[in-house]
C-alpha atoms as an extended CHARMM CRD file, in Angstrom:
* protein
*
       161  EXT
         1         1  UNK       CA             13.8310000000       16.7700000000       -0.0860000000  PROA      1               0.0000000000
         2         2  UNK       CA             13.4520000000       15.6450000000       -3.5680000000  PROA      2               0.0000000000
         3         3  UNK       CA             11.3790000000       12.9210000000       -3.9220000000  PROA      3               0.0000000000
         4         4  UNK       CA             14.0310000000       11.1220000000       -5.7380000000  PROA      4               0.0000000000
         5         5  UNK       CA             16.0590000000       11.0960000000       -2.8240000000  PROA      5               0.0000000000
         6         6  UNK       CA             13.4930000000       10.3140000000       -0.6690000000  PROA      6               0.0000000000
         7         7  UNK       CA             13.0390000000        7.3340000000       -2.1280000000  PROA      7               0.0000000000
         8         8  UNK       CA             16.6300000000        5.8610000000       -2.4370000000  PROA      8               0.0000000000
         9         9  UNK       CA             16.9770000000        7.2250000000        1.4450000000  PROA      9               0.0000000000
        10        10  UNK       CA             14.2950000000        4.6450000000        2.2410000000  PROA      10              0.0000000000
        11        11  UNK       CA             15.1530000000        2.0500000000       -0.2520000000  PROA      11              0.0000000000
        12        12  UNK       CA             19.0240000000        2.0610000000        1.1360000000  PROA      12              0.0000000000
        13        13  UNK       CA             17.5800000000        1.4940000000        4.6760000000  PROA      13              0.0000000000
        14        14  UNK       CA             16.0510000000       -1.9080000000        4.0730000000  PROA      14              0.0000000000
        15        15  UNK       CA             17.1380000000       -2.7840000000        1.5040000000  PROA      15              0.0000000000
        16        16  UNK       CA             20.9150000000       -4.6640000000        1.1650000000  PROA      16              0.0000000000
        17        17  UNK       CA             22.1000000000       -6.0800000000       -2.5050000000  PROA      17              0.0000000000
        18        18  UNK       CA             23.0520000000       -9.5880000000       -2.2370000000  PROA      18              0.0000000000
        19        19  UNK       CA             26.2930000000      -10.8260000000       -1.4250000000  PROA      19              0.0000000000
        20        20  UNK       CA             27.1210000000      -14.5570000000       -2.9830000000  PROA      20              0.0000000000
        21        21  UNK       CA             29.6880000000      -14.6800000000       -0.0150000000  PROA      21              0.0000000000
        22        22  UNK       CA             27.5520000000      -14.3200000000        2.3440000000  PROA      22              0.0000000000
        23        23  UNK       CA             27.2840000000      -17.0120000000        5.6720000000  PROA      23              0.0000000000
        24        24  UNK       CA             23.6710000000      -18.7900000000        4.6510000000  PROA      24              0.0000000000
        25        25  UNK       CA             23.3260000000      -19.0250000000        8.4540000000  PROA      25              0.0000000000
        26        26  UNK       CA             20.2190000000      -16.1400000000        8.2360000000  PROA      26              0.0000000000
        27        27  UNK       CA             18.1270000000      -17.3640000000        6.0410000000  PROA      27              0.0000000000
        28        28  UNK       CA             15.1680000000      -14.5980000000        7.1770000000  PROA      28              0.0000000000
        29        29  UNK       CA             17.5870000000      -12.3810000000        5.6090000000  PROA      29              0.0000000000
        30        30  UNK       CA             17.8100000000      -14.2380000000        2.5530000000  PROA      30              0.0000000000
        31        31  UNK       CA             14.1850000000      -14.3950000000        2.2940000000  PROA      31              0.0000000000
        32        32  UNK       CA             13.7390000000      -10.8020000000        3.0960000000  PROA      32              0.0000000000
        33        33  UNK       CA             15.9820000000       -9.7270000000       -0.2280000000  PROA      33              0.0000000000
        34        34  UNK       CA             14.3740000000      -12.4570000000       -2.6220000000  PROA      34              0.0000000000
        35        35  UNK       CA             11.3000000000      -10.2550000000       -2.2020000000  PROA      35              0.0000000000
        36        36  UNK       CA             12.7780000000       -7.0110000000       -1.7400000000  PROA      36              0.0000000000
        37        37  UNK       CA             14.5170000000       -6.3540000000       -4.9600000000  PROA      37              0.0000000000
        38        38  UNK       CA             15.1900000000       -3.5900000000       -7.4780000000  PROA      38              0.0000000000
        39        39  UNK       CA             12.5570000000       -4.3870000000       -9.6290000000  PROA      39              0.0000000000
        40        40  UNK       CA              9.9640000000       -4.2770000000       -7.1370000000  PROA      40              0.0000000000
        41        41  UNK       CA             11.3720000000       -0.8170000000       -5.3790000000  PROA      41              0.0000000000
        42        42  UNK       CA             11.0930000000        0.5870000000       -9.1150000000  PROA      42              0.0000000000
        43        43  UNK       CA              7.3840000000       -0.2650000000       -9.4260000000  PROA      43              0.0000000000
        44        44  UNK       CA              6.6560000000        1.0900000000       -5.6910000000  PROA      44              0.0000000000
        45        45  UNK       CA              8.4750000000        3.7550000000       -6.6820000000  PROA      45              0.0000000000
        46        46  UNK       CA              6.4470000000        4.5030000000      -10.1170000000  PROA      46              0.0000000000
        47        47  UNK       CA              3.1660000000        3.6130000000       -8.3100000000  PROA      47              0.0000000000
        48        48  UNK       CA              3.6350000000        5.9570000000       -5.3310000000  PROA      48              0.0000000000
        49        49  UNK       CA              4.8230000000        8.7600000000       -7.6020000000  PROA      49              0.0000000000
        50        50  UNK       CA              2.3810000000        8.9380000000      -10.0350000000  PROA      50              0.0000000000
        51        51  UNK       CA             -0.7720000000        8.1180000000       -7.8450000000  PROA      51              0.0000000000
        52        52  UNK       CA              0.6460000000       10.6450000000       -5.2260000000  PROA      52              0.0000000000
        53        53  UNK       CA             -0.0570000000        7.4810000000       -2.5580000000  PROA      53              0.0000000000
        54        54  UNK       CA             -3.6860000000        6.7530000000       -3.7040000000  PROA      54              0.0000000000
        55        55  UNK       CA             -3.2600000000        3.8100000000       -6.1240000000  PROA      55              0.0000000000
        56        56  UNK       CA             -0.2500000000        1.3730000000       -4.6840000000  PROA      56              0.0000000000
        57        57  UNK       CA             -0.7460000000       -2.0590000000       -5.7090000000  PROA      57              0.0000000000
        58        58  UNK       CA              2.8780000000       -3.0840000000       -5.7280000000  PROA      58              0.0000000000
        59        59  UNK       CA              5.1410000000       -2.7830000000       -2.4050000000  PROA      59              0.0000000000
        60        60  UNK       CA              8.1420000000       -4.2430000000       -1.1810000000  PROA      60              0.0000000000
        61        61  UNK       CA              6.9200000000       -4.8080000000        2.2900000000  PROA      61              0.0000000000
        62        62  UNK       CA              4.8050000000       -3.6750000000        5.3660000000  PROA      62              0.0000000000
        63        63  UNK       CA              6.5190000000       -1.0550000000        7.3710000000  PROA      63              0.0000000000
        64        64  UNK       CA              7.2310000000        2.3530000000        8.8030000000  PROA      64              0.0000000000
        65        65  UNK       CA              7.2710000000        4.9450000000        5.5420000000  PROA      65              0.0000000000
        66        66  UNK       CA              6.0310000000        2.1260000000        3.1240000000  PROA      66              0.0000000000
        67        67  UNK       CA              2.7790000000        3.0740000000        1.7790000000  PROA      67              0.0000000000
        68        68  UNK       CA              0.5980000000        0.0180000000        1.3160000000  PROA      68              0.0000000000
        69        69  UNK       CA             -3.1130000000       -1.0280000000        0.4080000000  PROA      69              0.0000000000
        70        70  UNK       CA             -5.6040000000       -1.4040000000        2.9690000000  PROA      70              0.0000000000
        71        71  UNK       CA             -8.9290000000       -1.9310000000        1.5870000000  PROA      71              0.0000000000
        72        72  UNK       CA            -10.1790000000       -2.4760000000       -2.0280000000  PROA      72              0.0000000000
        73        73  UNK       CA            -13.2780000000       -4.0740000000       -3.0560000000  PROA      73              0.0000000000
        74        74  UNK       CA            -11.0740000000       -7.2900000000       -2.9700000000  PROA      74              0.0000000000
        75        75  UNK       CA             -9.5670000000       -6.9220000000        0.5470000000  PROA      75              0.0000000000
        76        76  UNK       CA            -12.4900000000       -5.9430000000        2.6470000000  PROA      76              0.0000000000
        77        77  UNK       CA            -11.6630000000       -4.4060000000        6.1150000000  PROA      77              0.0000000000
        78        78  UNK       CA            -13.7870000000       -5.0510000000        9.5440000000  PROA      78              0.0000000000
        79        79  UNK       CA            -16.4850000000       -2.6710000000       10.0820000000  PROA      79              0.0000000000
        80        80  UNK       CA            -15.2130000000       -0.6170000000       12.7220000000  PROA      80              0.0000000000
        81        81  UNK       CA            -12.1680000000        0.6170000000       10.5170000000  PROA      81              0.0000000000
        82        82  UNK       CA            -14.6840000000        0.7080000000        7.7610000000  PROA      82              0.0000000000
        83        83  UNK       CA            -16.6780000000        3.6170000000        9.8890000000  PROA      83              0.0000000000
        84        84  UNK       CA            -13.1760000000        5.3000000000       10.9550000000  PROA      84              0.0000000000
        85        85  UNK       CA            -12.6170000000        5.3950000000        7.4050000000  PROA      85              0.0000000000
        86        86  UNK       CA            -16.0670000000        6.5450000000        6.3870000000  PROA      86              0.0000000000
        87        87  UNK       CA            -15.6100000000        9.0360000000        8.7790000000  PROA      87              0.0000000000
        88        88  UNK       CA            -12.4810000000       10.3050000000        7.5270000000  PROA      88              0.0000000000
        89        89  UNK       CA            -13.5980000000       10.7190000000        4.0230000000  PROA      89              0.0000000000
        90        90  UNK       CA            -16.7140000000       12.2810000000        5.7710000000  PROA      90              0.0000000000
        91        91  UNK       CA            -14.1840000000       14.8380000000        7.0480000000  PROA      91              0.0000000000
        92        92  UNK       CA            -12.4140000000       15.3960000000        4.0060000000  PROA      92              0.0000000000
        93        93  UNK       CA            -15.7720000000       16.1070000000        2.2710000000  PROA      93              0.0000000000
        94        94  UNK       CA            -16.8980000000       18.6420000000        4.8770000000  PROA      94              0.0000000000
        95        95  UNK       CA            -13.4040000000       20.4480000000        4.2270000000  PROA      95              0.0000000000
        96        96  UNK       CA            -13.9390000000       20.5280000000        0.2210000000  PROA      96              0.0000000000
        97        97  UNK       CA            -17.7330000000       21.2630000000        1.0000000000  PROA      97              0.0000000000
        98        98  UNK       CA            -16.7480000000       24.6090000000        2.6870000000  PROA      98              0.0000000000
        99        99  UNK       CA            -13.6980000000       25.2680000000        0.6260000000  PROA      99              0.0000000000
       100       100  UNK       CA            -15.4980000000       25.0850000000       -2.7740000000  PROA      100             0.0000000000
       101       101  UNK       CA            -18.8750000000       26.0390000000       -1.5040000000  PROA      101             0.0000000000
       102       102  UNK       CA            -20.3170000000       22.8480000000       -2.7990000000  PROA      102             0.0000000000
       103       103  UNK       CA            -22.9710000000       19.9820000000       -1.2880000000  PROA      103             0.0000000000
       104       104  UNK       CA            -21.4340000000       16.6730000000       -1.4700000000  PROA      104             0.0000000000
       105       105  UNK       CA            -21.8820000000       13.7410000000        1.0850000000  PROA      105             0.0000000000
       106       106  UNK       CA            -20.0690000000       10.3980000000        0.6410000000  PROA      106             0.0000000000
       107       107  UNK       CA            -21.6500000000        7.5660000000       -0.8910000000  PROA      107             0.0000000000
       108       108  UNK       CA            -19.0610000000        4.6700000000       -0.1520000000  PROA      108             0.0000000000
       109       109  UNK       CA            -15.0190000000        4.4540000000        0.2860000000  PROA      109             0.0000000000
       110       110  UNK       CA            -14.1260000000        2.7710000000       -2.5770000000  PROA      110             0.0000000000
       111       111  UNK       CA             -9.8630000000        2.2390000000       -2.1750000000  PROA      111             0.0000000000
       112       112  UNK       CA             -7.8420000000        3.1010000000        0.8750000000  PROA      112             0.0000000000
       113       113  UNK       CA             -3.8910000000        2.8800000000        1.2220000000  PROA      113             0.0000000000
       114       114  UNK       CA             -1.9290000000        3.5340000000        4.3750000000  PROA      114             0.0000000000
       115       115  UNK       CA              1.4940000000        4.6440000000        5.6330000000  PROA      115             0.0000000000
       116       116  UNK       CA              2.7370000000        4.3680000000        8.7920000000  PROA      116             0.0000000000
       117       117  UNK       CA              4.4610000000        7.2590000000        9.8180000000  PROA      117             0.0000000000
       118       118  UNK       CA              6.4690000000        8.2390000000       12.9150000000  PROA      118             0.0000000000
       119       119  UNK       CA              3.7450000000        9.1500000000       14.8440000000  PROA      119             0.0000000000
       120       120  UNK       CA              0.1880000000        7.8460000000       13.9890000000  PROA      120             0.0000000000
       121       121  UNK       CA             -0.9950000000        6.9190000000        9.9480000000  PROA      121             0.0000000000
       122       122  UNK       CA             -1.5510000000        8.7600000000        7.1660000000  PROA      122             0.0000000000
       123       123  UNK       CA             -4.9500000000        7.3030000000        4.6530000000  PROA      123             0.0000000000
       124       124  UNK       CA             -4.5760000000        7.8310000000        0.8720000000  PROA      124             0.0000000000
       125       125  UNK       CA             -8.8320000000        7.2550000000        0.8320000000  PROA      125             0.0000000000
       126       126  UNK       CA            -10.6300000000        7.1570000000       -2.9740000000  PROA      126             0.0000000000
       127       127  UNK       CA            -14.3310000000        7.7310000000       -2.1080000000  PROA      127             0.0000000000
       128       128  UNK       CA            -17.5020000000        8.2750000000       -4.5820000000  PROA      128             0.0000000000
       129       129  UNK       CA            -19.8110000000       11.2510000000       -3.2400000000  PROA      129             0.0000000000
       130       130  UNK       CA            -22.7630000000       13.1340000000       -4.4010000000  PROA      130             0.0000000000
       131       131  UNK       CA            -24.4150000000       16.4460000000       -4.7850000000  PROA      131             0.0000000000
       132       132  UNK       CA            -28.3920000000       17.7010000000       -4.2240000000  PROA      132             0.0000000000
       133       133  UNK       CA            -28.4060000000       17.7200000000       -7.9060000000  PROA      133             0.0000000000
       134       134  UNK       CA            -27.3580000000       13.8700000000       -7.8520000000  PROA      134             0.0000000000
       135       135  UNK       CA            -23.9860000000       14.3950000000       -9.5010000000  PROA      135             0.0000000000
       136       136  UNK       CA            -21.7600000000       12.0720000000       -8.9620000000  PROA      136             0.0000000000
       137       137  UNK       CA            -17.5570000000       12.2350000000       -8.1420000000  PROA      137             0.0000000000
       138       138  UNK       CA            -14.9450000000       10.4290000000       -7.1200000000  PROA      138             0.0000000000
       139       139  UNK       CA            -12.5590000000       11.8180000000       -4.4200000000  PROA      139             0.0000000000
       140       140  UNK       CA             -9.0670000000       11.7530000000       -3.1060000000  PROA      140             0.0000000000
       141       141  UNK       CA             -7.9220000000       12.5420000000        0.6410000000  PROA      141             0.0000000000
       142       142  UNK       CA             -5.1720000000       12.1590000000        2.5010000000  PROA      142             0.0000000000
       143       143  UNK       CA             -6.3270000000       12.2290000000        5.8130000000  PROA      143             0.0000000000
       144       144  UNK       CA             -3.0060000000       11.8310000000        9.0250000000  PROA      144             0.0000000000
       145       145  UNK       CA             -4.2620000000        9.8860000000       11.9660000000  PROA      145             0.0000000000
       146       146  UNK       CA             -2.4180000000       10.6620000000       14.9880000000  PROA      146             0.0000000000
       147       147  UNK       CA             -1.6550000000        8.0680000000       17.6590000000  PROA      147             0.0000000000
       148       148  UNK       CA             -4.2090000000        7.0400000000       20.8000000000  PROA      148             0.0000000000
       149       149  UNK       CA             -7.2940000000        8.5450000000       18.6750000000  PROA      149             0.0000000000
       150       150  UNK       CA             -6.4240000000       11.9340000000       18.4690000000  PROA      150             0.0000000000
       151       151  UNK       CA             -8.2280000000       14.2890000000       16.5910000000  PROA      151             0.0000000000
       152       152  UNK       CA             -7.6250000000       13.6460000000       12.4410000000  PROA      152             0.0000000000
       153       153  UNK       CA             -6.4790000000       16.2930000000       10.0480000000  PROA      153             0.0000000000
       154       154  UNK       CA             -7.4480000000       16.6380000000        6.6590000000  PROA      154             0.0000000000
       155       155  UNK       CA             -4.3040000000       17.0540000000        4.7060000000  PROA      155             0.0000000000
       156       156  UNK       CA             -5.2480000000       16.9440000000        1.0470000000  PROA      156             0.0000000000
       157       157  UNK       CA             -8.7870000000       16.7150000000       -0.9680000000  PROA      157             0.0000000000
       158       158  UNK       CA             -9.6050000000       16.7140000000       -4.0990000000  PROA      158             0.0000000000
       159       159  UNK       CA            -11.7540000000       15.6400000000       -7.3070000000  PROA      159             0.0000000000
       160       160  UNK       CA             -9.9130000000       12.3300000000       -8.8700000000  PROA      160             0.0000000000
       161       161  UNK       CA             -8.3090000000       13.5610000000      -11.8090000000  PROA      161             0.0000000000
């Protein structure tokens, strides 16, 4: 499906335009489409399109499809999802490792966004890594988590363009 289409598919789903005639008795509701408006779906939309997932700093809300940012050097996350995510980019590194035939190990995650997704999460994780010869990347993985701690698949990894 085109990702245009995608997108409205979702948007239409939560999202319902105002109507001035509308009973006042739900105010939740009200509240809900002050913040979810077509402005906001457009930069969500731009962010998640252009950063492929990876760099979402704008989103209309937390929920099932929405990607959203987890961790950032501003919004720290406990250590034990800290290790599950050092050990995804771990994973992802390994995968590039064998696929390019090159040596690099993660040095630290530096951005992660999520997405719930109908069955488990998928991680949009920006990680720095080095070589034996000390050089220096940054990375991009997108790494699907399933449900109950299942094993993780590396979907996508690559150098940060």
């Amino acid at each position: 499906m085109p990702e245009d289409k995608r997108f409205d598919m979702v948007r239409n789903l939560f999202y319902r335009p105002r109507d001035h005639h509308h009973d006042h008795q739900h105010d939740y509701v009200d509240d809900f489409d002050k913040k979810v408006n077509d402005e906001l779906w457009e930069k969500y939309h731009y962010q998640s399109t252009q950063s492929q997932g990876f760099d979402i700093v704008d989103y209309p809300f937390d929920g099932c499809g929405i990607i959203t940012p987890m961790f950032n050097n501003t919004c720290p996350v406990n250590a034990k999802t800290y290790h599950m995510l050092s050990d995804c980019s771990r994973m992802a590194v390994d995968a590039y490792n064998q696929r390019e035939g090159t040596d690099y190990t993660v040095n630290r995650v530096t951005k992660v966004c999520a997405q719930l997704v109908a069955a488990g999460m998928m991680y949009f994780i920006t990680f720095e890594a080095i070589n034996s010869s000390h050089h220096h990347n940054v990375f991009q993985a997108k790494v699907y988590a399933p449900p109950m701690m299942g094993a993780k698949e590396v979907v996508l990894v690559r150098p940060k363009a």
